[in-house]
C-alpha positions in Angstrom: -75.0 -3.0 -54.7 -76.3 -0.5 -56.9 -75.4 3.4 -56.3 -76.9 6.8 -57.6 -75.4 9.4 -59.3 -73.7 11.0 -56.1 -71.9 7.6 -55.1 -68.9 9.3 -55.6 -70.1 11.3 -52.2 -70.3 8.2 -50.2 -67.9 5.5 -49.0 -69.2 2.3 -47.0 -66.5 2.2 -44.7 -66.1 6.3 -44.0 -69.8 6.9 -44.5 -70.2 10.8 -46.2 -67.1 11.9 -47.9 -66.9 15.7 -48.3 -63.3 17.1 -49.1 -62.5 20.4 -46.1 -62.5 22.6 -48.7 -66.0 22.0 -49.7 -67.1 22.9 -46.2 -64.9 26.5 -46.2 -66.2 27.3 -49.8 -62.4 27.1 -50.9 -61.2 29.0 -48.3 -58.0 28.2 -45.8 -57.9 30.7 -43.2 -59.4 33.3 -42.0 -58.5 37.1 -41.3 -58.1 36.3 -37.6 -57.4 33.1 -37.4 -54.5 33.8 -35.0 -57.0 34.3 -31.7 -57.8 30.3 -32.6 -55.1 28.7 -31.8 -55.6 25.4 -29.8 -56.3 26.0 -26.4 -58.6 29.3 -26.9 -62.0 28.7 -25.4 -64.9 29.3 -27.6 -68.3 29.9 -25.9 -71.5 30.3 -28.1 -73.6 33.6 -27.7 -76.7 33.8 -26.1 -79.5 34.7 -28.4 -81.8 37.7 -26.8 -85.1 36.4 -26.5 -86.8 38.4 -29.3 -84.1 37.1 -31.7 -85.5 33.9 -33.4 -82.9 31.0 -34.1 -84.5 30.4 -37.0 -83.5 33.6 -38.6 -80.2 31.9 -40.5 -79.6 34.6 -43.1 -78.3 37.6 -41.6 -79.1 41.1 -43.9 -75.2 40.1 -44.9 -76.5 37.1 -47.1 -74.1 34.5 -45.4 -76.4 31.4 -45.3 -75.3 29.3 -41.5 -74.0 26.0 -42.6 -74.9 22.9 -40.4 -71.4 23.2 -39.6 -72.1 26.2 -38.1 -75.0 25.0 -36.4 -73.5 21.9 -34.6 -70.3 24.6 -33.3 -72.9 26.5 -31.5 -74.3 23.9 -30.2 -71.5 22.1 -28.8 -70.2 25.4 -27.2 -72.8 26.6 -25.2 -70.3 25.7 -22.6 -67.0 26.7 -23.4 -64.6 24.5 -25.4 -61.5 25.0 -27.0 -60.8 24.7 -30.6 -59.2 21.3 -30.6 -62.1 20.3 -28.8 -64.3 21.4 -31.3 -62.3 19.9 -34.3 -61.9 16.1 -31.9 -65.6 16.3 -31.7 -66.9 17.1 -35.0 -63.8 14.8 -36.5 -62.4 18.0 -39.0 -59.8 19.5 -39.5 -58.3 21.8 -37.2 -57.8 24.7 -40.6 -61.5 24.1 -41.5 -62.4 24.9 -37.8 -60.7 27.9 -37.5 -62.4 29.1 -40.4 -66.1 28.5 -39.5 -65.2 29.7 -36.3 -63.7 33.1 -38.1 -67.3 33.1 -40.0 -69.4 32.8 -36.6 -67.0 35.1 -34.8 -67.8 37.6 -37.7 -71.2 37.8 -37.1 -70.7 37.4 -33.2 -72.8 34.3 -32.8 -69.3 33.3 -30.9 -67.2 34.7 -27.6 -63.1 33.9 -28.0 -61.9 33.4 -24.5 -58.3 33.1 -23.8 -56.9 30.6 -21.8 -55.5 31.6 -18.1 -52.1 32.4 -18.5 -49.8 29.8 -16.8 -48.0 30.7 -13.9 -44.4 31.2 -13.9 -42.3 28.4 -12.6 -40.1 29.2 -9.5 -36.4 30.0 -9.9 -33.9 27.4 -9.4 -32.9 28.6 -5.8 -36.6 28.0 -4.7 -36.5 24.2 -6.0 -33.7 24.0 -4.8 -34.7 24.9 -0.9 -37.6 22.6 -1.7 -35.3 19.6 -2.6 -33.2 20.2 0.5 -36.5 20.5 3.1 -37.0 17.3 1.9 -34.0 15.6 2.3 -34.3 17.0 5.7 -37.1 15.3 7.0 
């Protein structure tokens, strides 16, 4: 089978191979990556009405990457970061960043999780255990 020039881009078992870093622009984290860590919930921001989707390049000049693109769609109800990586099958540093660039220009909401509850004391298991060894 004959290939173009960009064969080196494809691979007929993976399909498109594009190294992380090529997605990122050559960058590993971002500035606040910390508020992504795995179980934070990421909800896409609602657009007001007279702001068109199709307006990609904000007066910044950062161009939205399909990357980009397919985050906001999957979170228009809330998903957490490893969710997000599992879905779109990359890596969990390459998430965090496009997530640091769509949280920049708040096109995202960074929800924390519910903290969990404390677990009771060893005296209150304890009475548990012995209620039911009681009945």
């Amino acid at each position: 089978m004959e290939r173009s020039e960009g064969a080196g881009w494809y691979d007929d078992a993976a399909g498109p191979v594009v190294r992380p870093y090529a997605l990122t622009g050559g960058r590993t984290h971002h500035d606040d990556a910390d508020q992504f860590d795995m179980v934070a919930l990421i909800v896409a921001v609602s657009r007001p009405a007279d702001v068109p989707d199709t307006d990609r390049v904000p007066a910044s000049g950062w161009a939205q990457e399909p990357e980009h693109d397919m985050i906001l769609e999957l979170c228009r109800t809330p998903l957490s970061v490893v969710e997000i990586a599992s879905d779109l099958e990359l890596p969990l540093g390459v998430v965090r960043v496009l997530l640091g660039d769509l949280l920049d220009h708040s096109l995202i909401e960074v929800r924390r999780p519910a903290p969990v509850a404390q677990f009771p004391g060893e005296r209150v298991l304890k009475e548990v255990i012995d209620g039911i060894r009681a009945l």
